[in-house]
DRENKOLVEX-23797 format. One record per residue: y, x, z of N, C-alpha, C in turn; residue number from 1; residue in one letter. Coordinates in steps of 0.05 Angstrom, whole numbers, plus 5000, padded with zeros to 4 digits. Example, Ala and Ser with C-alpha at 12.3 -4.5 7.8 and 13.67 -1.06 7.14 Angstrom:
DRENKOLVEX-23797
NODE   n.north   n.east   n.up   ca.north   ca.east   ca.up   c.north   c.east   c.up   mivo   drennu
NODE      4886     5264   5156       4910      5246    5156      4934     5264   5156      1        A
NODE      4955     5257   5142       4979      5273    5143      5001     5258   5157      2        S
end
This chain:
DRENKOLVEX-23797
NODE   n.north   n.east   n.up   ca.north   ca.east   ca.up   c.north   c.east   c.up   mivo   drennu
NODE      0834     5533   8188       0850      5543    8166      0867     5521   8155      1        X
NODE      0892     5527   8139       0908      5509    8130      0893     5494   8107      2        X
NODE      0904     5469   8106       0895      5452    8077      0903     5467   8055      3        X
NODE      0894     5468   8027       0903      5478    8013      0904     5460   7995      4        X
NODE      0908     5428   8000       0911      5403    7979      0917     5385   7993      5        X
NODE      0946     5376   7991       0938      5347    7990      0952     5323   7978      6        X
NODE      0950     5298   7974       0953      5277    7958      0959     5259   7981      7        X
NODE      0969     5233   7973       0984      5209    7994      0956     5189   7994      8        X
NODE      0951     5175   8021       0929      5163    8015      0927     5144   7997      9        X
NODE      0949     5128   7982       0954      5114    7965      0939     5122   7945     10        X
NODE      0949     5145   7929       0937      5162    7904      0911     5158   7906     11        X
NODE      0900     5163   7933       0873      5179    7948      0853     5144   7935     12        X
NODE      0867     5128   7938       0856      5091    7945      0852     5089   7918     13        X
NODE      0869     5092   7899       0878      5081    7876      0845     5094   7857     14        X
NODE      0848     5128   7863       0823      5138    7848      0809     5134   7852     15        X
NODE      0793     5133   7884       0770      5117    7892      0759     5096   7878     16        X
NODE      0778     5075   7879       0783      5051    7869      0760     5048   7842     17        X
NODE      0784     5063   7822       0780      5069    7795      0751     5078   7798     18        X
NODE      0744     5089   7805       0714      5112    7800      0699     5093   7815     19        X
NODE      0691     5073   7835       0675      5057    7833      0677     5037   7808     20        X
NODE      0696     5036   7801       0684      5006    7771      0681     5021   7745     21        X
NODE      0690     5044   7739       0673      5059    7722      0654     5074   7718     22        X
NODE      0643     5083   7742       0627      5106    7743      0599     5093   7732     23        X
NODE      0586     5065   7736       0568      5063    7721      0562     5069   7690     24        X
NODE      0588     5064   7680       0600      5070    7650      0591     5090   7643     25        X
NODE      0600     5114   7653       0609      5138    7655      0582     5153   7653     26        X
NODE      0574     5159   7687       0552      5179    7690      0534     5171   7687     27        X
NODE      0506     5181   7687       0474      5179    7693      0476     5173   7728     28        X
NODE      0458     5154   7724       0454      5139    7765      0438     5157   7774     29        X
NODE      0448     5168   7802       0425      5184    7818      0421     5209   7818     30        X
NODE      0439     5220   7791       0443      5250    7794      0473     5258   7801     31        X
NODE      0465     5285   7822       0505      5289    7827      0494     5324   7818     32        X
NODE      0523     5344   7832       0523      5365    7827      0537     5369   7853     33        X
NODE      0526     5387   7876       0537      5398    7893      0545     5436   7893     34        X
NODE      0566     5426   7896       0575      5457    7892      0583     5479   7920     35        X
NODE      0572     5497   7916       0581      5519    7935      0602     5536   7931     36        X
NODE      0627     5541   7932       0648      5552    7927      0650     5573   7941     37        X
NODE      0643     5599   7934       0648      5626    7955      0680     5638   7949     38        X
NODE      0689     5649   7973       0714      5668    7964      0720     5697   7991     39        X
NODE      0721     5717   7979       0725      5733    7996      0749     5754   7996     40        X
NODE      0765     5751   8028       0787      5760    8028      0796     5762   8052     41        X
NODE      0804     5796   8066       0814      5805    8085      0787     5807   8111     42        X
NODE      0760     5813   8089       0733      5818    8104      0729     5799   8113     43        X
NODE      0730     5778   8095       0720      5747    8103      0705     5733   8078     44        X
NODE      0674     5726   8082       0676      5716    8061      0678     5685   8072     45        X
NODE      0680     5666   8047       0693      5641    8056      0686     5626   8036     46        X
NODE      0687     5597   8046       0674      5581    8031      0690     5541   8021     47        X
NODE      0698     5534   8004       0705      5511    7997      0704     5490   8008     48        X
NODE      0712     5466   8033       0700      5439    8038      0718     5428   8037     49        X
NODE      0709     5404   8023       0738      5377    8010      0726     5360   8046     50        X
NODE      0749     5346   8050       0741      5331    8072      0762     5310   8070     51        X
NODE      0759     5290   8087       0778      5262    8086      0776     5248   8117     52        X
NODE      0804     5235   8115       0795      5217    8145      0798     5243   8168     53        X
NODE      0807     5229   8200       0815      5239    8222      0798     5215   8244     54        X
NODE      0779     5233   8260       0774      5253    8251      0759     5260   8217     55        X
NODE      0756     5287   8210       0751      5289    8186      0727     5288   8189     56        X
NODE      0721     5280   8159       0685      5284    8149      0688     5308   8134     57        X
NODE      0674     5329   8134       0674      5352    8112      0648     5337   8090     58        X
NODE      0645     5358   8061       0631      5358    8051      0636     5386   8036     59        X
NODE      0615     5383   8015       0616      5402    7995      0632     5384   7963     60        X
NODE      0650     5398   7952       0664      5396    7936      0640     5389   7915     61        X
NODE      0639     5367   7900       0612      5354    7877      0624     5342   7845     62        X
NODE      0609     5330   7847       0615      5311    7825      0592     5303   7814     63        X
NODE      0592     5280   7790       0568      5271    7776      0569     5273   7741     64        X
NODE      0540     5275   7735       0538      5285    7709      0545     5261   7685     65        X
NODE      0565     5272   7664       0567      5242    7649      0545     5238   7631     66        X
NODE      0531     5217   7619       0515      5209    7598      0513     5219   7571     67        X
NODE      0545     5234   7564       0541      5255    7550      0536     5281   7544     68        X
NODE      0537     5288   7571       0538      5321    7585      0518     5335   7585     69        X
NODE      0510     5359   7580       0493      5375    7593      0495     5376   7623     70        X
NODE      0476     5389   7641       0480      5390    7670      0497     5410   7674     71        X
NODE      0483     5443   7667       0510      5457    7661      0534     5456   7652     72        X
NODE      0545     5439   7638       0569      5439    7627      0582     5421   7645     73        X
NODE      0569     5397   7655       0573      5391    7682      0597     5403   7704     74        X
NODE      0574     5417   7712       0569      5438    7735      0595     5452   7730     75        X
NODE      0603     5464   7708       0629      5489    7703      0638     5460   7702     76        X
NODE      0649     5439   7691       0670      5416    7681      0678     5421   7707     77        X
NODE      0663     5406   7731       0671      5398    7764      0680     5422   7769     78        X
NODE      0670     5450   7770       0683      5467    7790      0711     5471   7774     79        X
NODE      0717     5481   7752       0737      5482    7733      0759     5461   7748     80        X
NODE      0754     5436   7746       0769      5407    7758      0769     5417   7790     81        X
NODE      0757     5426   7808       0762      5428    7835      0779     5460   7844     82        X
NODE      0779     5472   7822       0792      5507    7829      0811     5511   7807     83        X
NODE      0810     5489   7787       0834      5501    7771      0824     5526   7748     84        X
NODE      0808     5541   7748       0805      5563    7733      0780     5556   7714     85        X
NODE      0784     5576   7698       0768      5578    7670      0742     5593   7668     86        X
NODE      0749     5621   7677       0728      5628    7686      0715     5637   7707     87        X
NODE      0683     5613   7710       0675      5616    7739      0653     5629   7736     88        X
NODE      0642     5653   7755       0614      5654    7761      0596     5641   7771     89        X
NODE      0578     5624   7754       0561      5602    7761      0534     5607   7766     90        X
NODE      0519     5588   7792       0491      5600    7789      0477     5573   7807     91        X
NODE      0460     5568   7788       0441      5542    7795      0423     5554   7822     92        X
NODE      0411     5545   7842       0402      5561    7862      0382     5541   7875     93        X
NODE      0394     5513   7866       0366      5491    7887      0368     5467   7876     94        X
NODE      0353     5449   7882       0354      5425    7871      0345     5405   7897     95        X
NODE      0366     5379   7913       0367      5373    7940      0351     5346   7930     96        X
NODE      0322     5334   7936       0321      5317    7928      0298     5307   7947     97        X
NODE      0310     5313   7973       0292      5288    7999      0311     5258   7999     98        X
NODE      0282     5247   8000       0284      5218    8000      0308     5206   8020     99        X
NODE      0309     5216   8039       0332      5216    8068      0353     5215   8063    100        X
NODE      0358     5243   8033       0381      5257    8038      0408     5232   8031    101        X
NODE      0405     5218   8018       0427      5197    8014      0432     5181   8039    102        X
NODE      0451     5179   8049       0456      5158    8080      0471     5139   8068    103        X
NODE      0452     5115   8070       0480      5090    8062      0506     5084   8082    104        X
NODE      0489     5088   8101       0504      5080    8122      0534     5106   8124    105        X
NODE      0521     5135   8114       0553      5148    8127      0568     5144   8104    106        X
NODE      0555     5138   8070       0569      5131    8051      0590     5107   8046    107        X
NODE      0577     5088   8067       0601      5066    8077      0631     5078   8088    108        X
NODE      0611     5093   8107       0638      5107    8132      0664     5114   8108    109        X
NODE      0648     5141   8096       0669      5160    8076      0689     5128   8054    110        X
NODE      0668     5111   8042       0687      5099    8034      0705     5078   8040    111        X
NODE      0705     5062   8073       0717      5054    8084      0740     5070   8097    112        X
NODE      0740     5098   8087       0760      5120    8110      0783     5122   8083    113        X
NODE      0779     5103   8053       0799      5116    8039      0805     5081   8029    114        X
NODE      0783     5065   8024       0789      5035    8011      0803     5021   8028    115        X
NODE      0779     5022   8062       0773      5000    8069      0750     4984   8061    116        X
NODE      0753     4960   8069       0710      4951    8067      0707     4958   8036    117        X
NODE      0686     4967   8036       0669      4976    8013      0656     4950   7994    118        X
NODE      0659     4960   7970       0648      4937    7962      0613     4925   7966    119        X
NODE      0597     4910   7963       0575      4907    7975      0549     4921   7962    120        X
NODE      0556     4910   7929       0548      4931    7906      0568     4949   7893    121        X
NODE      0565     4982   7901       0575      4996    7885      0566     5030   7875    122        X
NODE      0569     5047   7874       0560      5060    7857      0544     5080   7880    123        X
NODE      0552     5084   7901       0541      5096    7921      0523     5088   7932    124        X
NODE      0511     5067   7926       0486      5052    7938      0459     5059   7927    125        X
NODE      0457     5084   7926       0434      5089    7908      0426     5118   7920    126        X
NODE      0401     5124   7919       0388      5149    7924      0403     5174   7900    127        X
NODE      0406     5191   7908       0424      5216    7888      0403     5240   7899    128        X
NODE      0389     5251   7868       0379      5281    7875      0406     5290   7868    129        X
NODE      0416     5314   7886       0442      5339    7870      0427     5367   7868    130        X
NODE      0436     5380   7842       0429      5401    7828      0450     5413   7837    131        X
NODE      0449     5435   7862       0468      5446    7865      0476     5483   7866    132        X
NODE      0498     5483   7850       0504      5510    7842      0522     5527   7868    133        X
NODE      0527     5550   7864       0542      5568    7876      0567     5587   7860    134        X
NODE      0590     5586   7863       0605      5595    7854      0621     5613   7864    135        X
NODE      0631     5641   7852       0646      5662    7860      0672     5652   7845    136        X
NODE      0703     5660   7868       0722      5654    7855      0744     5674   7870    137        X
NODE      0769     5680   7868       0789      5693    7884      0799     5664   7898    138        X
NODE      0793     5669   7924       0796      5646    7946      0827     5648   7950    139        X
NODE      0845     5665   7932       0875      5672    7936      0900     5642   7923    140        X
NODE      0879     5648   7888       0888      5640    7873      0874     5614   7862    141        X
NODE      0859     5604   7882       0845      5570    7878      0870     5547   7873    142        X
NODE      0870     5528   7853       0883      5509    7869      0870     5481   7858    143        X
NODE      0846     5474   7883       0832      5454    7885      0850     5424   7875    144        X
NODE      0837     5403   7862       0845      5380    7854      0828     5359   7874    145        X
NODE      0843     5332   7870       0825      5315    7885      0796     5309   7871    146        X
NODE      0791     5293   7892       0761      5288    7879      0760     5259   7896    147        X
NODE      0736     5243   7883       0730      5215    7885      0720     5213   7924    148        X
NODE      0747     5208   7936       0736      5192    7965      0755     5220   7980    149        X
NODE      0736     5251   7972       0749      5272    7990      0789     5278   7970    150        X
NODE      0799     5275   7990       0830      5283    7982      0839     5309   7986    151        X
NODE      0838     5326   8012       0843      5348    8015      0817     5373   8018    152        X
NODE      0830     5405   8024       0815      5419    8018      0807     5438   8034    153        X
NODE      0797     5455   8048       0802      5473    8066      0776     5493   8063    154        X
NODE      0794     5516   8067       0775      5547    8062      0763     5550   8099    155        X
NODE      0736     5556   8101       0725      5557    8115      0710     5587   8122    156        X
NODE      0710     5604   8144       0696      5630    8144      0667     5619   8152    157        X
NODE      0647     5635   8124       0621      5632    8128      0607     5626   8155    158        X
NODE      0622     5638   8179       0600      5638    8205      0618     5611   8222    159        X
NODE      0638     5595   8209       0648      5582    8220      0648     5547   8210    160        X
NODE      0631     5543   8192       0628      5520    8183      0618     5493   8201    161        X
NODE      0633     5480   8192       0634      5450    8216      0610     5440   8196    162        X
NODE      0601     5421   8220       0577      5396    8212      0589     5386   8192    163        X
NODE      0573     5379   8163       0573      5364    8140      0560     5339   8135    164        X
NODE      0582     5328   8120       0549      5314    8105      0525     5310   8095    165        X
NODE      0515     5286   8099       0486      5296    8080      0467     5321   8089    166        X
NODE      0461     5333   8078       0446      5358    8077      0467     5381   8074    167        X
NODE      0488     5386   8074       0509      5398    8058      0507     5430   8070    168        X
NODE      0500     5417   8096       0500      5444    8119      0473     5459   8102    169        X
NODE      0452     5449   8105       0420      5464    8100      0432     5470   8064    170        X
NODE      0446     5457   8049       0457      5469    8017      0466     5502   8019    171        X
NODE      0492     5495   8044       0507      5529    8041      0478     5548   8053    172        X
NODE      0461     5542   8076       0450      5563    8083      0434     5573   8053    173        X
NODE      0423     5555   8040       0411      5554    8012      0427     5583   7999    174        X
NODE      0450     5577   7995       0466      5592    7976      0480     5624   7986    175        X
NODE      0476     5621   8006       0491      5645    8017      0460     5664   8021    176        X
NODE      0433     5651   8022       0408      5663    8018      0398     5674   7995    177        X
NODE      0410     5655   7973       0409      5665    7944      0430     5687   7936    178        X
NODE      0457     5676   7947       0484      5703    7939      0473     5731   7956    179        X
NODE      0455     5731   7981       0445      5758    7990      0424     5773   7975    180        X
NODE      0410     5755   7958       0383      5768    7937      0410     5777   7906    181        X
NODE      0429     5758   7902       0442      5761    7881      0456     5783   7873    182        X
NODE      0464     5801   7897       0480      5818    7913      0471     5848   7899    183        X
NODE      0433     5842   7908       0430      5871    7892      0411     5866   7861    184        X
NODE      0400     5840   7860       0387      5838    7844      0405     5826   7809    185        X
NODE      0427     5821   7818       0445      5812    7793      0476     5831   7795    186        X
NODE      0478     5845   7821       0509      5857    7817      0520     5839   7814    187        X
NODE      0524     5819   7835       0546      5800    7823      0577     5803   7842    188        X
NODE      0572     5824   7856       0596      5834    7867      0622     5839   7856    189        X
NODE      0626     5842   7836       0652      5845    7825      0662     5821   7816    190        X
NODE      0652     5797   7821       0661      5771    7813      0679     5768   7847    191        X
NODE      0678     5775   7861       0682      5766    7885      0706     5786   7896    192        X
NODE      0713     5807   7876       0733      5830    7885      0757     5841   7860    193        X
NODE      0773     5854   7875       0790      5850    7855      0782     5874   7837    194        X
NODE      0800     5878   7821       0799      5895    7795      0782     5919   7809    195        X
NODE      0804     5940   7824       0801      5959    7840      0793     5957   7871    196        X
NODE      0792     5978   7878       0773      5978    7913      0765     6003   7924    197        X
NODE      0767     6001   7944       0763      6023    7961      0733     6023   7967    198        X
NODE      0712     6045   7976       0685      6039    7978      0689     6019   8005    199        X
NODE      0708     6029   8024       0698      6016    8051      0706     5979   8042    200        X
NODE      0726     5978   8026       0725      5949    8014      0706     5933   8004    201        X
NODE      0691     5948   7989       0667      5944    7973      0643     5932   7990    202        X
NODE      0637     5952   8018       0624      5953    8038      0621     5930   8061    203        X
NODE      0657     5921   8063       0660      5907    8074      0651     5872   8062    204        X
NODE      0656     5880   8035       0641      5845    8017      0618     5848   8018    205        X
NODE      0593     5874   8028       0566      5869    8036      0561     5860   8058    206        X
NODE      0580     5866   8087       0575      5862    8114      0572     5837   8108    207        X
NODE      0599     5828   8101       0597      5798    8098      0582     5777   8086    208        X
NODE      0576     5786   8062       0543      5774    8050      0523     5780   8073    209        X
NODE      0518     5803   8071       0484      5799    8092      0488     5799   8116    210        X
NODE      0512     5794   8131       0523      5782    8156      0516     5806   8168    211        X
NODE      0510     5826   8176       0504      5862    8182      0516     5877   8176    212        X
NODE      0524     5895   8200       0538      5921    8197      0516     5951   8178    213        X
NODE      0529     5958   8160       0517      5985    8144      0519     6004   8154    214        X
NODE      0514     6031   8149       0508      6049    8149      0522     6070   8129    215        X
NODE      0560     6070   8135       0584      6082    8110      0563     6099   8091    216        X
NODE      0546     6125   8104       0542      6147    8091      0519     6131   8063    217        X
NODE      0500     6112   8077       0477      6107    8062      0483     6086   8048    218        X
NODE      0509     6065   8052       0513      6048    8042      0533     6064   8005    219        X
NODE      0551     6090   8014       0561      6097    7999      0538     6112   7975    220        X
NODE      0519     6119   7986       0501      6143    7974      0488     6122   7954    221        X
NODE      0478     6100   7963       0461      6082    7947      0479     6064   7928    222        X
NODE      0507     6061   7927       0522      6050    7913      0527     6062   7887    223        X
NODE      0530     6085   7893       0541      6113    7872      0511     6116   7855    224        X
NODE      0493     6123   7863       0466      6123    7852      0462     6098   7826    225        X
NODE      0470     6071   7828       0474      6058    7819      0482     6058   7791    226        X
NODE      0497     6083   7791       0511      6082    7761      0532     6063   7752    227        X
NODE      0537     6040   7776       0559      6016    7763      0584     6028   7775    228        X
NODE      0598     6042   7782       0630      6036    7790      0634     6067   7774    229        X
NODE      0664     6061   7773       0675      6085    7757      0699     6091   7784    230        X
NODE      0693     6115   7795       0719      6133    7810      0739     6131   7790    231        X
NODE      0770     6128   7799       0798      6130    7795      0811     6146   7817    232        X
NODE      0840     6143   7816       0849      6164    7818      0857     6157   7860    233        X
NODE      0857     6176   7871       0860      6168    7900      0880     6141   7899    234        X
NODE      0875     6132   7929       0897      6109    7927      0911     6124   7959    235        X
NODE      0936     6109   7941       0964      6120    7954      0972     6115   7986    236        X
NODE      0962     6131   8007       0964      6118    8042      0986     6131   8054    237        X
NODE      1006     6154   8042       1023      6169    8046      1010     6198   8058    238        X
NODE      0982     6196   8079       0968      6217    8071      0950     6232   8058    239        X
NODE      0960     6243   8032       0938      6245    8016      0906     6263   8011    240        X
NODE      0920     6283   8032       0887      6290    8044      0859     6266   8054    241        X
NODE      0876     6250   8059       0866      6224    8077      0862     6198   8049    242        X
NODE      0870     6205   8033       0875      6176    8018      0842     6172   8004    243        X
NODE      0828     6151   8011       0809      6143    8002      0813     6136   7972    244        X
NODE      0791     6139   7951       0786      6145    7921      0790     6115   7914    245        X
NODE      0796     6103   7894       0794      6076    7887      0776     6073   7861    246        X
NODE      0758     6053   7861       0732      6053    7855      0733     6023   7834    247        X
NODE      0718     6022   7815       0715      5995    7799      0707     5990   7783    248        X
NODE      0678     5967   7786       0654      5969    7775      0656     5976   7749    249        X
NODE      0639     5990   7723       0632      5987    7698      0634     5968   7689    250        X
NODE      0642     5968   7662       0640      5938    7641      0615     5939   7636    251        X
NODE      0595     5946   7642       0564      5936    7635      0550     5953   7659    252        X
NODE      0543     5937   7672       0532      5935    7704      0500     5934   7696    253        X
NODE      0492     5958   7705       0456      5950    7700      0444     5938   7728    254        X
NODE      0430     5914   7720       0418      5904    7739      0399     5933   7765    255        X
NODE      0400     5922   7793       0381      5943    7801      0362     5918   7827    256        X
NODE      0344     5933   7845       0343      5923    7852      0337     5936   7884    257        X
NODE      0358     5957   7887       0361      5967    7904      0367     5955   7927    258        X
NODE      0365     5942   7951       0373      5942    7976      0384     5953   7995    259        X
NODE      0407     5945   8009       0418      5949    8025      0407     5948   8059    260        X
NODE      0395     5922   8055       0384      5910    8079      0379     5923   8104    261        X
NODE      0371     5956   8099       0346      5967    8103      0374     5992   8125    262        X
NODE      0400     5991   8116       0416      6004    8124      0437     6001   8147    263        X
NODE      0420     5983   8161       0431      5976    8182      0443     5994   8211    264        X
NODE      0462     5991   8222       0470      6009    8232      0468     6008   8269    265        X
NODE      0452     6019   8288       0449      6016    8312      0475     6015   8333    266        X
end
């Protein structure tokens, strides 16, 4: 997929730079925030990785908590700073805190791929638990900022994600396990779609969450039972015998905890 950011490595050196001689200042040592960035669009869902350097290193888009901060407020500050938008659907889901998980050694790599030699003491030299969240966003209308070391940005299809850093890989399987329980147990589907929708649209942002083909009749029957979407008026295909109904959730969504899972199709 195309970049959807980028900055001159200059810029890229300069911030780095800066954020090693303050960051002691700044944050609490040893805690970060790794974020999962979901977006779905054209029966894809898809997912956020800042990466740097050729070849590239991916990661997950992060940041660290300041000394004045809550963790949550955190957590929305970074994604807010990496997507541009105000309001995000946020959801705490794991906490990464093997002894392993920090590599000094690839933390050199990433910051020799933007300085050059690293300094000997600096802020990366330290074990980091990350508290990391999952976020729904319109993957249309993102527009990611830099961040400390990663410069550019690129949207990735869930079943197509390159080797990460760190643990970053075992983070997304984390989150896309939690967004499949979230799916029926919080209705968090309309964070992920637009205003309006067609059922088979609707249908198609479940394939993609639980990575499985449904079952139209049983997937439609158990949706409607639900009580969350409100029918509108057909939508317009030029045949209107043919024109599928356009559909869009309630302003107050009752939790259920109905399953889909179970509707799999032979």
């Amino acid at each position: 997929m195309n970049s959807v950011n980028k900055i001159s490595n200059r810029e890229l050196k300069k911030i780095t730079r800066d954020f090693l001689e303050t960051a002691p200042h700044i944050y609490l040592p040893g805690l970060s925030v790794d974020t999962v960035i979901f977006g779905f669009h054209d029966g894809k869902l898809k997912v956020l990785l800042s990466y740097v350097g050729n070849p590239a290193l991916f990661g997950l888009p992060g940041g660290f908590v300041r000394k004045d901060e809550d963790l949550d407020d955190a957590a929305l500050r970074i994604l807010q700073e990496r997507t541009g938008f105000e309001n995000i659907y946020l959801e705490q889901f794991y906490t990464s805190g093997g002894k392993d998980r920090s590599n000094e050694k690839m933390m050199k790599e990433l910051i020799e791929k933007v300085i050059g030699k690293a300094p000997e003491i600096n802020w990366f030299r330290q074990r980091f638990v990350s508290v990391c969240y999952y976020a729904l966003i319109d993957d249309t209308k993102v527009k990611p900022s830099t961040e400390v070391i990663f410069g550019e940005f690129k949207w990735f299809d869930i079943n197509r994600i390159p080797k990460l850093i760190f643990d970053h890989n075992l983070i997304i399987k984390k989150a896309l396990a939690t967004l499949q329980s979230d799916l029926d147990e919080k209705l968090v589907g309309p964070n992920l779609m637009s205003e309006t929708f067609t059922m088979n649209e609707l249908q198609g942002l479940y394939e993609a969450v639980y990575q499985e083909k449904l079952v139209r009749t049983n997937f439609q029957r158990k949706m409607l039972s639900l009580g969350v979407l409100e029918r509108l008026e057909k939508q317009y295909s030029g045949k209107s015998h043919k024109a599928p109904y356009l559909y869009r959730f309630t302003q107050t969504k009752r939790k259920s905890r109905t399953s889909f899972k179970g509707s799999v199709s032979v």
